[in-house]
C-alpha positions in Angstrom: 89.6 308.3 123.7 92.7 310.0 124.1 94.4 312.2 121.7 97.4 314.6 121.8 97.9 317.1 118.2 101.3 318.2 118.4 102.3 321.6 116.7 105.1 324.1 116.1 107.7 322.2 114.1 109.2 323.9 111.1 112.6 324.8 109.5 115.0 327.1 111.5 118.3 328.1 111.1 121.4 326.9 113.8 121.3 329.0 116.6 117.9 329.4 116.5 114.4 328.7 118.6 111.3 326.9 118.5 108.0 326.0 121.1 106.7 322.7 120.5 103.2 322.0 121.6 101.2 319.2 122.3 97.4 319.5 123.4 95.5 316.5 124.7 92.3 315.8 124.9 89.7 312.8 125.8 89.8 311.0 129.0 92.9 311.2 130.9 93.5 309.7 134.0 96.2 309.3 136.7 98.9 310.7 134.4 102.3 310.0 135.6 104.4 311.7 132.9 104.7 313.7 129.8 107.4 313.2 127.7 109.2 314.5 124.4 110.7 311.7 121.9 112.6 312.8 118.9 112.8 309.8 115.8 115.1 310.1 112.4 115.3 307.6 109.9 116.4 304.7 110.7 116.8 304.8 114.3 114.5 304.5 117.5 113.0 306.6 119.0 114.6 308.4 121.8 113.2 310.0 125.1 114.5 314.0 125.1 112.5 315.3 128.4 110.4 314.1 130.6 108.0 316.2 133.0 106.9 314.0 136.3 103.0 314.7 137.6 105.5 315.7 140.6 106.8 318.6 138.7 110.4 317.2 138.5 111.9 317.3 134.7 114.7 315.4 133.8 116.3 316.1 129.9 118.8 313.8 127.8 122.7 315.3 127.3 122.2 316.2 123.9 119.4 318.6 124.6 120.4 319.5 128.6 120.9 323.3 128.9 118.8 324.2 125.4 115.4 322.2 125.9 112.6 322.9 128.3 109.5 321.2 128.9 106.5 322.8 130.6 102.9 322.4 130.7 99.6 324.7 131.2 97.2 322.6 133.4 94.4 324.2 132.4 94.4 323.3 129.5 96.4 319.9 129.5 98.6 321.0 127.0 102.9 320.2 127.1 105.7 322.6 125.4 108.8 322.4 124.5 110.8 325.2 124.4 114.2 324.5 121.8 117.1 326.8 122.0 120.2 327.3 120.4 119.3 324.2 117.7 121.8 322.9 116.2 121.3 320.7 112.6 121.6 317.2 115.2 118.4 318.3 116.4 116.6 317.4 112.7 113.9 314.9 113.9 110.7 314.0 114.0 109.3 315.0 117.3 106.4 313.3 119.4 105.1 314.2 122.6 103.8 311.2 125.0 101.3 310.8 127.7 102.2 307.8 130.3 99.7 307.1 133.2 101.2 305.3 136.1 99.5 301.8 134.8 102.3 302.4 132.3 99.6 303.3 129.1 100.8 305.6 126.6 99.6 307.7 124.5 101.0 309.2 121.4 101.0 312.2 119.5 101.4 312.0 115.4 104.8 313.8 115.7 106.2 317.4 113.8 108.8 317.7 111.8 111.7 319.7 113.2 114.2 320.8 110.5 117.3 322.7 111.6 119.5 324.1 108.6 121.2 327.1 107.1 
């Protein structure tokens, strides 16, 4: 069974930074992707970054140039490194593991509050 604990949300002020992790653990296979979603009440979920098994990254517009995703392969774990937040970036944050038999796997999302 796979599981991913995300960690590192909190309240920050504008301008400032966080790192978002996201550990897995369990039986991965053939992992295509990893992948940061942001969620606020009442609306869906969006993708922010993705990081390809290929190494590529691709990031949203609203988070280009601020957000970067990286991962440790040692020890399967993803970041997200937030820069310059702004009080848009208030969300719930998940981090997602996709194989390339498109299963997904889901972390239990951290609460990212961004205010003066």
């Amino acid at each position: 069974q796979v599981q991913l604990v995300e960690s590192g949300g909190g309240l920050v002020q504008p301008g400032g930074s966080l790192r978002l992790s996201c550990a897995a653990s369990g039986r991965l296979f053939d992992v295509y992707a990893m992948e940061w979603y942001r969620q606020t009440p009442g609306q869906e979920r969006e993708r922010v970054a993705i990081r390809r098994n290929s190494g590529s990254t691709s990031y949203e517009d609203p988070v280009k140039g601020r957000f970067t995703i990286s991962r440790d392969p040692a020890t399967n774990t993803v970041f997200l490194q937030m820069d310059s937040l702004k009080p848009e970036d208030t969300a719930v944050y998940y981090c997602s593991f996709v194989s390339y038999g498109g299963v997904r796997h889901w972390g239990q999302g951290t609460q990212v509050t961004v205010s003066s």
